[in-house]
FINU-993663 format. One record per atom (N, C-alpha, C, O): x, y, z. Coordinates in pm, whole numbers, plus 32768, in hexadecimal, padded with zeros to 4 digits. Layout:
<atoms>
XYZ;...
</atoms>
This chain:
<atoms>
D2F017C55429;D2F01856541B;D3471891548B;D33B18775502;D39918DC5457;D40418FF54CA;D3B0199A5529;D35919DF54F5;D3D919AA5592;D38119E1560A;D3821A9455BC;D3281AE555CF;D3F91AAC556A;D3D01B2F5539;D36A1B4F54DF;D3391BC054DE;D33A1ADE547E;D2DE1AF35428;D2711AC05451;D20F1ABF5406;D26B1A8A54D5;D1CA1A79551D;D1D31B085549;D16D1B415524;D2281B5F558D;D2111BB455D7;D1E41C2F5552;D18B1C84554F;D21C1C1B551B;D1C81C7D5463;D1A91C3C5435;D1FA1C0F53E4;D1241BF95437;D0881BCF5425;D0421C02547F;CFD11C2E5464;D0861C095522;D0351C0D556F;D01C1C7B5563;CFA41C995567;D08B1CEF554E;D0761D8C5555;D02D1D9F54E1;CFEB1E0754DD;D0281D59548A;CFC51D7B53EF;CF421D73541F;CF0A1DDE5408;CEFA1D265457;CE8B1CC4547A;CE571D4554D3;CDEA1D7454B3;CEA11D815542;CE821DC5559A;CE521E6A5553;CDEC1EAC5566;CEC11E835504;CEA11F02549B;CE361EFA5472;CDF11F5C548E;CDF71E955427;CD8B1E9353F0;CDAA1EB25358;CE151EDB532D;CD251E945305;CD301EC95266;CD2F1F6B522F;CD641F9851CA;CCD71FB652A4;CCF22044528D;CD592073528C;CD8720B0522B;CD9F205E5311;CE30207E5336;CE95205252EC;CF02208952DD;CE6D1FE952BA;CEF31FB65239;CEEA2007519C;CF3B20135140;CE4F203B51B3;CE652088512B;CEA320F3511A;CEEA210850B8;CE8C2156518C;CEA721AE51B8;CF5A21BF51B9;CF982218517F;CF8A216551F9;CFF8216B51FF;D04C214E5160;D0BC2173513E;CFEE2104511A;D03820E5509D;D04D21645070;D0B121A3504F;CFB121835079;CFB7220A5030;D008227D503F;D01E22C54FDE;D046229E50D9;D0A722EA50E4;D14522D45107;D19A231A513F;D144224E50C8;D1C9220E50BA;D1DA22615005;D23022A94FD1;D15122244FD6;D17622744F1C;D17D22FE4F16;D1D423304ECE;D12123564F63;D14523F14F87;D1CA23E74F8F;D20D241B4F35;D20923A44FF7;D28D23C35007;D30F23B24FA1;D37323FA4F9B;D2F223444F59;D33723154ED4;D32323A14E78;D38223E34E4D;D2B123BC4E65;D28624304DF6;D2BB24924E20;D2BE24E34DC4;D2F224C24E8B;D309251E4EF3;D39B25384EDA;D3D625A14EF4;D3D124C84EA3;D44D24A74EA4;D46A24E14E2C;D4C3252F4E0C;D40024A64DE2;D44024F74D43;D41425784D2D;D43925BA4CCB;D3D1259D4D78;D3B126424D9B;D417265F4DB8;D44F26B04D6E;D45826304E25;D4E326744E45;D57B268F4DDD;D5D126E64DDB;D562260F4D8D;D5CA26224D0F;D59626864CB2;D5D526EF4CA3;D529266F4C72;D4EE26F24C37;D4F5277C4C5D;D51827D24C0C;D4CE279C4CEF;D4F327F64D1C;D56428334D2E;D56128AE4D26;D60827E04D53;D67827EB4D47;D68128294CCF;D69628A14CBD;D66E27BE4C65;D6C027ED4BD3;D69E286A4B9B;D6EC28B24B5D;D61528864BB6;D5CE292C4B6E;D62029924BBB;D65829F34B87;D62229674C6A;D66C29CA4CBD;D7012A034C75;D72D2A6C4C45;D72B29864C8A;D7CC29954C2F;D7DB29D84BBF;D8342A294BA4;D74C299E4B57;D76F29D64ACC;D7562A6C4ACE;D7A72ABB4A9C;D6FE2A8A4AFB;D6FA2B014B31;D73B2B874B35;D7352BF54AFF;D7752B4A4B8A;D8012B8F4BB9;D8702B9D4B5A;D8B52BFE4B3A;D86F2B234B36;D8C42B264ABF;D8B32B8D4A59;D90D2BD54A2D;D8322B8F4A37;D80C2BE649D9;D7F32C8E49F7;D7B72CE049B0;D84B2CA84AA4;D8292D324AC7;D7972D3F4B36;D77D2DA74B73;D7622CF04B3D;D6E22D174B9E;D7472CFF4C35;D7A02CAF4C53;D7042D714C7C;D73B2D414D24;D6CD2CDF4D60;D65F2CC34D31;D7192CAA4DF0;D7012C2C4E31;D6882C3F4E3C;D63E2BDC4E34;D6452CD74E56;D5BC2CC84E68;D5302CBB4E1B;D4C82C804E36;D5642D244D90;D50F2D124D11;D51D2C714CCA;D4C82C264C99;D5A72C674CDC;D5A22BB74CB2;D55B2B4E4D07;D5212AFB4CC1;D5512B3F4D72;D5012B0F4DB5;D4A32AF04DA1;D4802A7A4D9B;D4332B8E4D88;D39C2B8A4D2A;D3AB2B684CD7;D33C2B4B4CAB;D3F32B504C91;D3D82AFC4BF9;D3DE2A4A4C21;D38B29F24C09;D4662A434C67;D47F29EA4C97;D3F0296C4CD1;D3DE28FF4C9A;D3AA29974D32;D31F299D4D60;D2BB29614D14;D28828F14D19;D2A829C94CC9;D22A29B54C57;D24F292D4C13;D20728CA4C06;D2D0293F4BEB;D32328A64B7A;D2ED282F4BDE;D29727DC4BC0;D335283A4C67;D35727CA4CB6;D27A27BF4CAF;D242276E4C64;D23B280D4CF8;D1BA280B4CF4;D16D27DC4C77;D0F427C94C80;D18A27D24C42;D12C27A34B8E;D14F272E4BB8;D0FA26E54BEB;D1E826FF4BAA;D21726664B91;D1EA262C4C24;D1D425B34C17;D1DE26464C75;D19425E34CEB;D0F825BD4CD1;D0BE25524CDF;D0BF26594C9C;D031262E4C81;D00525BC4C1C;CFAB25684C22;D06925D84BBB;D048255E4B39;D03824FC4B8C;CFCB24CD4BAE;D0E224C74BC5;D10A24414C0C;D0B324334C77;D0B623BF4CA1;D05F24844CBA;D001246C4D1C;CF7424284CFB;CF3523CF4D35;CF5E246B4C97;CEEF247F4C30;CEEC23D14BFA;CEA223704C07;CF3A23E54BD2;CF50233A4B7C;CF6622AB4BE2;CF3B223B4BCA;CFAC22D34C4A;CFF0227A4CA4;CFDD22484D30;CFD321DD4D6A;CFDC22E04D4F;CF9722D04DE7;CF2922A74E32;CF0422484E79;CF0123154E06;CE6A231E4DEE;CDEB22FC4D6C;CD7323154D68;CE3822C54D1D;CDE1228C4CB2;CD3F224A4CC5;CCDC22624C7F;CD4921F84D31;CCF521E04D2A;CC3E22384DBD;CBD822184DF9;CCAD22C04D9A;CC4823374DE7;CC4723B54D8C;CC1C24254DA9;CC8623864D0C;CCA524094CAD;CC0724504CA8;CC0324CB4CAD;CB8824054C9E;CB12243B4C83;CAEB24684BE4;CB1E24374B80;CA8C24CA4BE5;CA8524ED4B32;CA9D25804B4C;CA3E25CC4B3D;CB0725AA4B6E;CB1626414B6F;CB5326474AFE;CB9025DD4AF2;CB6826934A97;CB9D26B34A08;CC5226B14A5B;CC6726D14AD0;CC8C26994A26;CD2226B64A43;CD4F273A4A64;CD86275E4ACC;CD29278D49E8;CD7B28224A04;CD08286A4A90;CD1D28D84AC3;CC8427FE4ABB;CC8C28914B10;CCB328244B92;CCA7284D4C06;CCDA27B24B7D;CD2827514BCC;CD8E27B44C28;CD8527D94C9D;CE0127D44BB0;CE5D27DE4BB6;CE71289D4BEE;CEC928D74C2D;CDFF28C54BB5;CDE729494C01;CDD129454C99;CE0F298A4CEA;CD4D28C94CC1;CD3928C14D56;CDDA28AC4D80;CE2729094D9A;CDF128464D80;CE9128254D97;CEE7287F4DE4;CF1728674E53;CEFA29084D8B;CF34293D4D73;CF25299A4DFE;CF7C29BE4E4D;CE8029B34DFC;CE692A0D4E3E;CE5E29EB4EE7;CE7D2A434F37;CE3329734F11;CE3429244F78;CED528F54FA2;CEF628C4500E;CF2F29104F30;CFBD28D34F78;D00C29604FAE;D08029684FD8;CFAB29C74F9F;D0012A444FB8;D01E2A625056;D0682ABA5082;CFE02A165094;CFF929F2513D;D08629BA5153;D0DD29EB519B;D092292050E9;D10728D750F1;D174295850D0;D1CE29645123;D17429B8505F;D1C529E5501E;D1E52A4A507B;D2582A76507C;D1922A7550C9;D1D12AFB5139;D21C2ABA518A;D2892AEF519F;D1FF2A3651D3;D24429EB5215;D2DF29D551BF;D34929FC51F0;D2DA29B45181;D349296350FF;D3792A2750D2;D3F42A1E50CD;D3662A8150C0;D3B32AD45078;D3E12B2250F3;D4542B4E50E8;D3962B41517E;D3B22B7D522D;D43F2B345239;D4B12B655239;D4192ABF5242;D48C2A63525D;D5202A85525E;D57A2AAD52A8;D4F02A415180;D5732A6F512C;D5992B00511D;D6002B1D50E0;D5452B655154;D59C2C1D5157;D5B22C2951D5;D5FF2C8451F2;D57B2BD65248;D5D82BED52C1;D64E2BB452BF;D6AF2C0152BC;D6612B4A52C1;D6E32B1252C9;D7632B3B5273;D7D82B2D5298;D7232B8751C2;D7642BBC517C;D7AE2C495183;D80B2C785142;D7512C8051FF;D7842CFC522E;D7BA2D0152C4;D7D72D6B52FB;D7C22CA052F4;D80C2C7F539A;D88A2C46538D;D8EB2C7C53C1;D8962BC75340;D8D82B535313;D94D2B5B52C3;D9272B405251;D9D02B7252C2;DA3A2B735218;DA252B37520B;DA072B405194;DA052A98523B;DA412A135203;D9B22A0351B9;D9A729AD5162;D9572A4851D5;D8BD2A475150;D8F32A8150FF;D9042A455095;D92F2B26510B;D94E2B5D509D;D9B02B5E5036;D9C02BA84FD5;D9EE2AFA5061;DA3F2A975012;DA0F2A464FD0;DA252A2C4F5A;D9B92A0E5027;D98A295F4FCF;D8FB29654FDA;D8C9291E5031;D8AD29AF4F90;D82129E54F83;D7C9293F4F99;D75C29324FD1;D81428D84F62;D7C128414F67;D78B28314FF8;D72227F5500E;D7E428705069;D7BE283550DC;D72B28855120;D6D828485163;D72428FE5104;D6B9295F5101;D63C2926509C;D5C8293550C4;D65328E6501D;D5BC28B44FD8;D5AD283C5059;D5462841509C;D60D27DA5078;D5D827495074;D5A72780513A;D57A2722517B;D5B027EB5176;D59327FE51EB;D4FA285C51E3;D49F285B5236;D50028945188;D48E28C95165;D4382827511A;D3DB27FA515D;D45127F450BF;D3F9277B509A;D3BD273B511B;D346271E5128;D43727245192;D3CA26FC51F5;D36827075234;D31526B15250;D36E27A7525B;D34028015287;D2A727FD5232;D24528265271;D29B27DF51D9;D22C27F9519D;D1EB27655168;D191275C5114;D21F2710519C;D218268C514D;D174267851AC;D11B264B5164;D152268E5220;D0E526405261;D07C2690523F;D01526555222;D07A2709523B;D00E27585217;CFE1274C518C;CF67274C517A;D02227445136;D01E26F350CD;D016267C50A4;D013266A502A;D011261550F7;CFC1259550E3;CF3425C05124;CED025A150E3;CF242605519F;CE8B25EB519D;CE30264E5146;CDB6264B5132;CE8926A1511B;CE3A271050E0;CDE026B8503D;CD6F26AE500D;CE802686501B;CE5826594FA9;CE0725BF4FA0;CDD525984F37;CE032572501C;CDAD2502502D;CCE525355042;CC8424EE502A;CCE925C75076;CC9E25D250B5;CC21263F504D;CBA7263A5046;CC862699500A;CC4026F14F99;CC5226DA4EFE;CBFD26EF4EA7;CCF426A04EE8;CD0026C34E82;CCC325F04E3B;CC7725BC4DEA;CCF425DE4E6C;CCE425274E48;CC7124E84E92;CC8A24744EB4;CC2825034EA6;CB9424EE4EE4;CB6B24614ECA;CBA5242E4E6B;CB0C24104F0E;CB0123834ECA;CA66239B4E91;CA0F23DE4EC8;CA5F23614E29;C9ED234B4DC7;C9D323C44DD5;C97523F64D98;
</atoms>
């Protein structure tokens, strides 16, 4: 066994089984997070396209990117803490508990959009700085209220 993969066992061993779940689990937040962010992009864009400004598109933007994380959270992440909450009022808690992440994630993306040309040019860099911005409050929010275990 070569000395790097004793040294990750050893750091596994030391983490423990909680800590490895934990981390799985917000390794998949972050994956899901990811396609929040494409989702979120494309509504932003289409948006616009279709006449909404950076900011009304946004809120739409949001809600889109917000549904499609909850499914993929719902199914993936957290699957096995989904509980027996009916889905739609799942997806209502969700909604209403990520609105912390979303002040974080929309503060963000309208500061930088109104300080910044190079945001108000390229609106992508304002979602994916706002996605960060809101990414931690939104894992515990949603580990903690919305995805509950048993």
């Amino acid at each position: 066994m070569s000395a790097i993969a004793a040294r990750f066992e050893d750091l596994l061993e030391r983490l423990g089984p909680h800590r490895l779940r934990l981390a799985a689990e917000f390794l998949r937040f972050g994956v899901v997070g990811t396609i929040g962010f494409l989702a979120d992009t494309a509504v932003l864009y289409g948006a616009m396209a279709l006449g909404a400004g950076p900011y009304s598109g946004r809120v739409l933007s949001y809600i889109a990117a917000a549904s499609v994380t909850w499914a993929l959270n719902r199914a993936w992440t957290f699957r096995h803490r989904a509980g027996g909450a009916p889905a739609h009022r799942q997806w209502a808690l969700f909604l209403a508990v990520n609105l912390v992440g979303f002040a974080c994630n929309y503060g963000t993306y309208a500061a930088l959009l109104a300080t910044l040309p190079v945001v108000a040019a390229h609106p992508v860099i304002g979602v994916a700085a706002g996605a960060l911005a809101g990414m931690i409050g939104n894992f515990v929010l949603s580990r903690r209220v919305v995805f509950t275990a048993g």
